[in-house]
N, C-alpha and C positions, 0 to 999 in steps of 0.2 A: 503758482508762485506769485507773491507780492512785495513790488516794490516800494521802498518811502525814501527819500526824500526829502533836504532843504533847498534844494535848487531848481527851483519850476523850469528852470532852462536847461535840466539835467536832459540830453539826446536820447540816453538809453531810457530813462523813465516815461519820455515820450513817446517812443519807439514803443515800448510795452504796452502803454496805454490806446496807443493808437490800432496795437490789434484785437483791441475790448479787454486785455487783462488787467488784473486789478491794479490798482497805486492808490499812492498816499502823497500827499505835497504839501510840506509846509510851505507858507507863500504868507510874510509878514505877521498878522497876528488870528491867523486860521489855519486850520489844516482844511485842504480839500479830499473827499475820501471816492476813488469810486472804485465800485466792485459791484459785478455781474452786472445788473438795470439799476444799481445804486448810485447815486450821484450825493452827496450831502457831504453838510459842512458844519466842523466843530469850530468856535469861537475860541480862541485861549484864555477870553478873560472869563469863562466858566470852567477854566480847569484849573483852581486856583495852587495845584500844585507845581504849574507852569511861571508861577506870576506873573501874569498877562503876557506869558510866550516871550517874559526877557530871560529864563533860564533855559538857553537853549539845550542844556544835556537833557534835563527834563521834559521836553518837547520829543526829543528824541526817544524817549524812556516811553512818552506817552502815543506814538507815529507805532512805534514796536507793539506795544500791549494791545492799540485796537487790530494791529493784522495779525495778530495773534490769538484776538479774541473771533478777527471776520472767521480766520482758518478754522475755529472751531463751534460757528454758526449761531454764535451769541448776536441775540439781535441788535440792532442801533439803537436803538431807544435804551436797552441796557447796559450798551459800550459807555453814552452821553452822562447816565447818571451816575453810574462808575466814577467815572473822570470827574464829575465834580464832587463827588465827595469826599479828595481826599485832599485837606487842608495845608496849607505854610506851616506848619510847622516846626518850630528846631527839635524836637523830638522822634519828626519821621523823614527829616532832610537826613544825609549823611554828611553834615558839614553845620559847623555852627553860624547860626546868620545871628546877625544884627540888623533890627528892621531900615535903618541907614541903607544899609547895605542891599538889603530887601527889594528896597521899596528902587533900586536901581539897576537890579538884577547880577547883584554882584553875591560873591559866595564864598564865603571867609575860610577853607581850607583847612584848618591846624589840626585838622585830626588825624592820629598816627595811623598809617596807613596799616589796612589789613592785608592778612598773606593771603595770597590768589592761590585759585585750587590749581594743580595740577593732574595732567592726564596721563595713565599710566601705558604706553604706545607699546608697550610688550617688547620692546628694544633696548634690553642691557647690554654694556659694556663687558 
């Protein structure tokens, strides 16, 4: 199991890590990553789909995708180049930016929101 994290002062992320298993810590404009003898750290201003780690949902999105990728033994070196290559742009955001806005880390919203899948629990009425 791995944990992630925006809150380096998170107890329970400590408590985890503290008995050698894996996390993930945002902590300002890095994520810290460590798993098994791995200690290493991503920069956000090399994941420019973060923009310099002011979009925090996408921090988020990007904290997910590498214990996602650890879980399925994708090395680091190919998590780091992953993560930078995928660009700002308003064609692969889900929200329209304006570089204004961009460049502040703010995320202009107006799009009509999609229907969320639902799950079928086997429980009619």
């Amino acid at each position: 199991m791995l944990f992630f994290t925006s809150n380096p002062d998170n107890p329970i992320v400590a408590a985890h890590k503290a008995k050698g298993r894996p996390v993930i810590i945002h902590d300002g404009r890095v994520i810290n990553i460590s798993c098994d003898d791995m200690e290493k750290t991503i920069d956000l201003m090399d994941v420019p789909l973060t923009n310099n780690g002011l979009f925090t949902f996408q921090v988020q999105n990007v904290m997910c995708a590498v214990a996602a990728a650890l879980g399925l033994n994708v090395p680091f070196n190919t998590i780091r180049a992953a993560l930078g290559s995928f660009s700002l742009l308003p064609t692969r955001c889900p929200a329209a930016l304006t570089s204004s806005n961009a460049q502040r880390g703010l995320c202009d919203c107006r799009l009509q929101p999609q229907p969320r899948c639902s799950v079928d629990t086997g429980q009619h009425a």
